[in-house]
C-alpha positions as CSV (number, residue, x, y, z in Angstrom):
1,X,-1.2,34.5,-23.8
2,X,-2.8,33.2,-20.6
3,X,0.0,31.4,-17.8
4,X,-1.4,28.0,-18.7
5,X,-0.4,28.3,-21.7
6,X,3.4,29.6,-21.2
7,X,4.0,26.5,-18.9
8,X,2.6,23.7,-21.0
9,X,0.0,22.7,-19.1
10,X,-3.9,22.1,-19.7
11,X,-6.9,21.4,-17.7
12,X,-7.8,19.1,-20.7
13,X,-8.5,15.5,-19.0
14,X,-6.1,13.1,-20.5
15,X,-7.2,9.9,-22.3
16,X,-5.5,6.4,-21.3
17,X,-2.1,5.6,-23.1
18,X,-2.6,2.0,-23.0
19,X,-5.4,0.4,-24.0
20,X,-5.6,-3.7,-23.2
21,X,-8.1,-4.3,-26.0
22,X,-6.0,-2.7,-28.6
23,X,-2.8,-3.5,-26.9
24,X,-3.0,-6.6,-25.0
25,X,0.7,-7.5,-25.2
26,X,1.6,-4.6,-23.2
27,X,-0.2,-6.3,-20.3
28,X,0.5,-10.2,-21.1
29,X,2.0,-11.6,-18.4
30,X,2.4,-8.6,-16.1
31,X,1.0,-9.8,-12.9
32,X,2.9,-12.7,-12.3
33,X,6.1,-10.9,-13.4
34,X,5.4,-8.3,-11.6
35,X,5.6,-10.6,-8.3
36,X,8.8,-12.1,-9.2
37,X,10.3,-8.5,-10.2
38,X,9.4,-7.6,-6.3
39,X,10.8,-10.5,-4.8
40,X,14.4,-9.4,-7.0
41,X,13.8,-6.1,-5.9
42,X,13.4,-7.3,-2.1
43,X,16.6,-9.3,-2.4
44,X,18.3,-6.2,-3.6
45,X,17.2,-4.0,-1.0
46,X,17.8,-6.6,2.0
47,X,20.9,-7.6,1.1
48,X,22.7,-4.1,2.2
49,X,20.7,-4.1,5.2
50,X,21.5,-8.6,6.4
51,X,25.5,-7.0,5.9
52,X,25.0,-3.7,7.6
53,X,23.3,-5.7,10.2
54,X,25.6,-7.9,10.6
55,X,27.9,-5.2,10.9
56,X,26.0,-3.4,13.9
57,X,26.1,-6.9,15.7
58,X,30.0,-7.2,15.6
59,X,29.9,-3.6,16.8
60,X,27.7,-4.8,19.4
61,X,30.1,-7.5,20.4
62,X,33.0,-5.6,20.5
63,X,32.0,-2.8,22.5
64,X,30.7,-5.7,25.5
65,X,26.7,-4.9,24.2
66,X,27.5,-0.9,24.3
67,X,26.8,-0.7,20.5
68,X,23.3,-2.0,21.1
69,X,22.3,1.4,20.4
70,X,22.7,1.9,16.9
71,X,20.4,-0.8,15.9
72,X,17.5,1.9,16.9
73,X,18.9,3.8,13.3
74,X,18.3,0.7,11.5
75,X,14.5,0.9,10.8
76,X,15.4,4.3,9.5
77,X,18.3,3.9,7.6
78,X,16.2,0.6,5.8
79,X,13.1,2.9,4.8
80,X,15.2,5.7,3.7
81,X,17.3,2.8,1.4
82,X,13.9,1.5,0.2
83,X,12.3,4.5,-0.8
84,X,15.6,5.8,-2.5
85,X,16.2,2.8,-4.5
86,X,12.6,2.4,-5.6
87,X,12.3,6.7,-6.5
88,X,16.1,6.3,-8.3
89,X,15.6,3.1,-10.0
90,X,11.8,4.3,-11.3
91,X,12.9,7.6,-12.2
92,X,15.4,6.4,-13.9
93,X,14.9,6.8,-18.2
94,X,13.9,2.7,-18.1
95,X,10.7,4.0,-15.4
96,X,11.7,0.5,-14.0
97,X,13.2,-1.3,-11.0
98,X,16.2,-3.6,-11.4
99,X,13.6,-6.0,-10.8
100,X,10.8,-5.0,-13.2
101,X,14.3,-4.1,-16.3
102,X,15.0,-8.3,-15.7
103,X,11.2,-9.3,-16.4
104,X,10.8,-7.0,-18.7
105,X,8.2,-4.5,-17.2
106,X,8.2,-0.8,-16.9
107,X,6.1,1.5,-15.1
108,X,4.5,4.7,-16.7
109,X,1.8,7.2,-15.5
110,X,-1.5,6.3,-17.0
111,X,-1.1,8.8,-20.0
112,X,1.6,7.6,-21.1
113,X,5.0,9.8,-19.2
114,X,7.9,7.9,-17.9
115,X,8.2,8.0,-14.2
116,X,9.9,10.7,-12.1
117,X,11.7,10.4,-8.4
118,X,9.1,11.7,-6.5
119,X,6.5,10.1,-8.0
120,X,8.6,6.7,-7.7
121,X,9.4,7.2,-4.2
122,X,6.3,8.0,-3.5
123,X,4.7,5.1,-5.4
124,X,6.5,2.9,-3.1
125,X,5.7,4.8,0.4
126,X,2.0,4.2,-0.9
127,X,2.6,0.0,-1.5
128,X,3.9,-0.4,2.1
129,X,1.5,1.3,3.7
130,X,-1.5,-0.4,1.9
131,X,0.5,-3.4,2.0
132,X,1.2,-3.2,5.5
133,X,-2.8,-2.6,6.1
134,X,-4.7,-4.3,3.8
135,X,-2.8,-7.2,2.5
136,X,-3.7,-9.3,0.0
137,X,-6.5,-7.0,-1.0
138,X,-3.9,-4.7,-3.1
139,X,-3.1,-7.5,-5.5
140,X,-6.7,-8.6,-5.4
141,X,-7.7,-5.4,-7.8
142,X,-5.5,-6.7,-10.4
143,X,-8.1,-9.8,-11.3
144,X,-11.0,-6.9,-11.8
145,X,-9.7,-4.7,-14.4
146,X,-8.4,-5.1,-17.4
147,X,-4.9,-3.0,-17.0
148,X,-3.8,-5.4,-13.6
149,X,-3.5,-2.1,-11.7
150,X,-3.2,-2.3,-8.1
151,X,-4.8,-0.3,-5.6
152,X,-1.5,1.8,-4.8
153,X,-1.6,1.9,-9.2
154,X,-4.6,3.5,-9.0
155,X,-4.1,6.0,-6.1
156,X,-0.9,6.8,-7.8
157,X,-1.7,7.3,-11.2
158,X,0.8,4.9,-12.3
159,X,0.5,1.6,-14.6
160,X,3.0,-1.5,-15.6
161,X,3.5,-2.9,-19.0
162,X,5.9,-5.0,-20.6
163,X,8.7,-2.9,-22.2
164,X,9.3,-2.1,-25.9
165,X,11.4,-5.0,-26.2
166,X,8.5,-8.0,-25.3
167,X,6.1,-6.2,-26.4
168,X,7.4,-6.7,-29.8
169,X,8.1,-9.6,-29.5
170,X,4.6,-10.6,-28.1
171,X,3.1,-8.9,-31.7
172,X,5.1,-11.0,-33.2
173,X,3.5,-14.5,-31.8
């Protein structure tokens, strides 16, 4: 029996899970949720860092501007934050963010697995760097194909749908 074989892998290429002319209520709707499920997402992440700011500044205060200093491991401690709660939330069994679970989204790889940590965490490193450089033009993909995949979707092998529970009740309408 050949190594492949023990481990459960193939070289076999892997068809698309989701297909948006056979199942278009897995992608109704998911762009503009998708937006609002970042901007919960952003309010979750920011809101430890506003208090542990805040924090550092009465720090600063009370040591007379001595404390000044810590507020160089901010930037640090917020990306390392981020990219936790994005590869935790994502790798999570619901594949989604707190953000994506209230609009009803979850993210898979494009054959159909849930998502992992690494490949969340990763996923996220990916949309702040391309954000960070080519902003708007990530979102701009989504209005060319079919599946709204981004550009950091694409790279990453990842796409959003709508979970099990409005996708139903899309089929039902």
């Amino acid at each position: 029996m050949p190594a492949q074989a023990q481990i459960g892998t193939s070289n076999e290429p892997r068809p698309h899970a989701y297909d948006p002319a056979t199942q278009p209520e897995l992608f109704e709707g998911v762009l503009a949720r998708r937006i609002f499920a970042f901007l919960i997402d952003a309010i979750i992440v920011l809101t430890p860092l506003a208090i542990l700011s805040l924090f550092m500044l009465v720090f600063t205060v009370v040591t007379l501007g001595l404390g000044v200093v810590i507020f160089g491991l901010l930037g640090p401690i917020a990306a390392i934050w981020a990219v936790l709660y994005v590869g935790v939330t994502l790798g999570s069994p619901d594949s989604a963010t707190y953000g994506m679970r209230a609009m009803g989204l979850q993210m898979r790889t494009w054959y159909g697995a849930p998502m992992y940590f690494l490949l969340g965490a990763v996923h996220a490193i990916f949309f702040w760097v391309l954000s960070s450089v080519l902003t708007p033009l990530i979102l701009l993909l989504t209005l060319f194909n079919s599946r709204r995949r981004t550009l950091h979707d694409y790279l990453m092998g990842t796409v959003l749908i709508n979970d099990e529970a409005r996708a139903t009740s899309l089929r039902r309408k």
